[in-house]
C-alpha positions in Angstrom: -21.3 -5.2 59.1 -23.6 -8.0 60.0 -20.9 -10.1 59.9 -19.2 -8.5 62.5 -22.1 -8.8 65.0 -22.7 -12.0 64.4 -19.1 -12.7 65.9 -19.4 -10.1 68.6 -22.7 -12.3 69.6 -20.7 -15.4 69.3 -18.1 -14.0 71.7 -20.8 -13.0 74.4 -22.3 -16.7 74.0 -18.8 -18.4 74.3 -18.6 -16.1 77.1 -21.4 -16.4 79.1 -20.9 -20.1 79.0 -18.0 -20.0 80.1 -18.8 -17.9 82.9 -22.1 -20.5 83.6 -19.6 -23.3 83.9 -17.6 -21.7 86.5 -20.1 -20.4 88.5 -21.5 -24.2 88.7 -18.3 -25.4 89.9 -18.5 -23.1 92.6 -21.7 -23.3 93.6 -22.1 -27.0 93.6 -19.0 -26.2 97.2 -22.0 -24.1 98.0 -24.4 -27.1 98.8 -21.7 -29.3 100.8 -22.9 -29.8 104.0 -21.4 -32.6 105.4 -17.6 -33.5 105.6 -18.2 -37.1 104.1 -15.1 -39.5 102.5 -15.2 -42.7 100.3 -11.7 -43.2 102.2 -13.6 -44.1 105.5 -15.7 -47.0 104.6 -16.7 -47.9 108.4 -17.8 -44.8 110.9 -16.6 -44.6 114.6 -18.0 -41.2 114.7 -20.6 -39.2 113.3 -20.3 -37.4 110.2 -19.2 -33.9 110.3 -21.9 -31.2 109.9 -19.9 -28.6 107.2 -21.5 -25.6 105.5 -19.0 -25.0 103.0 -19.8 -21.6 101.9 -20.5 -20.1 105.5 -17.8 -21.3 107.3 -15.2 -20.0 104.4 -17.6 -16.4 104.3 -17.1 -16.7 108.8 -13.7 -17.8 108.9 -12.7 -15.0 106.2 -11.2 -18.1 103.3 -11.1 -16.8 100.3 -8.6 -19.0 98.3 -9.6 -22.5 97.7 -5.8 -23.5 98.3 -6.0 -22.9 101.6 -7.9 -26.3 101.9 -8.2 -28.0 98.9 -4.2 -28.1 98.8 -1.5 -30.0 96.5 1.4 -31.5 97.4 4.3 -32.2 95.4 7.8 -33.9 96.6 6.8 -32.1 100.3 6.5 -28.9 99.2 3.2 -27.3 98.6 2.5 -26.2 94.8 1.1 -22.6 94.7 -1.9 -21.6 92.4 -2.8 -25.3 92.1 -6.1 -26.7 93.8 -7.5 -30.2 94.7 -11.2 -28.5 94.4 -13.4 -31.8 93.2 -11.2 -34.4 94.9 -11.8 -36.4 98.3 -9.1 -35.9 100.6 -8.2 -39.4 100.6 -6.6 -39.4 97.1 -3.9 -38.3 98.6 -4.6 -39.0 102.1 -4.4 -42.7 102.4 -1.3 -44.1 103.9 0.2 -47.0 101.5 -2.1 -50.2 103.7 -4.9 -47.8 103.2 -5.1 -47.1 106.6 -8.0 -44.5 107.5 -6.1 -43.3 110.5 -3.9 -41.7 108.4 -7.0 -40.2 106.6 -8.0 -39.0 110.3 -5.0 -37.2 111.2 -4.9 -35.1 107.6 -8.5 -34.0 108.1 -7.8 -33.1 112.1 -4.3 -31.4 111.5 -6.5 -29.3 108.3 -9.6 -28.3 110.7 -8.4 -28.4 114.6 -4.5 -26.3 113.4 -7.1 -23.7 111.9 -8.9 -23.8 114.5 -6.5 -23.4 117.0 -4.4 -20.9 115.2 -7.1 -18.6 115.0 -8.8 -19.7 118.5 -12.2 -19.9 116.7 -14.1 -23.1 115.9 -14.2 -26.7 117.6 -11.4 -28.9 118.7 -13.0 -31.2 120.5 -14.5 -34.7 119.4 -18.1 -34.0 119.9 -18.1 -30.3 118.5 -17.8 -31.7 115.3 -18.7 -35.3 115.2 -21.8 -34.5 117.0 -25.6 -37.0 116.8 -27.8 -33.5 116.6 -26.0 -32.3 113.9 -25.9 -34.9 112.1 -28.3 -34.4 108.8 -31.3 -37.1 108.1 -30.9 -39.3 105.3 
């Protein structure tokens, strides 16, 4: 008998790791809030202000594939996730050019935006001095 609730205890702790290790995961998204990219190594612009969690909770996104997207041979690979990578692992064009960088980030946020006539489009809405955070 003992035996048997040593196990059931065992599954619970396995369990509530588990459960631990996912819920870190998400809420390390939680604290983004800048849209920052090891892809752009010199600014033009100022960083974009980003608060991961309330903009997806606002704009209604509850599948991380909606932005954090794969690609495979052009066609997009359902119930598979980036989450955890910078966009420019796959967004740098072959001469590493960040313009190419640019224009994934603007067709992901300014389509969205425009689709759904909600949030900026224009340069300074996003790239704005005020918002940007202090270092």
């Amino acid at each position: 008998m003992q035996s048997r609730h040593k196990t059931a205890f065992r599954s619970a702790r396995l369990a509530l790791i588990a459960l631990l290790f996912t819920a870190a995961a998400v809420f390390a998204q939680g604290h983004v809030t800048t849209v920052e990219d090891s892809g752009f190594e010199k600014r033009t612009r100022p960083v974009v202000t980003f608060e991961h969690d309330v903009h997806n909770q606002k704009a209604e996104i509850y599948d991380c594939a909606v932005c954090h997207h794969v690609y495979e041979n052009g066609e997009k690979r359902e119930g598979q996730m980036s989450v955890g990578m910078e966009c420019s692992d796959c967004h740098l064009s072959e001469n590493n050019s960040p313009m190419e960088l640019t224009r994934a980030y603007h067709r992901m946020c300014k389509t969205c935006h425009l689709e759904k006539s909600a949030g900026p489009v224009q340069c300074a809405q996003c790239h704005s001095r005020q918002n940007t955070p202090a270092k």
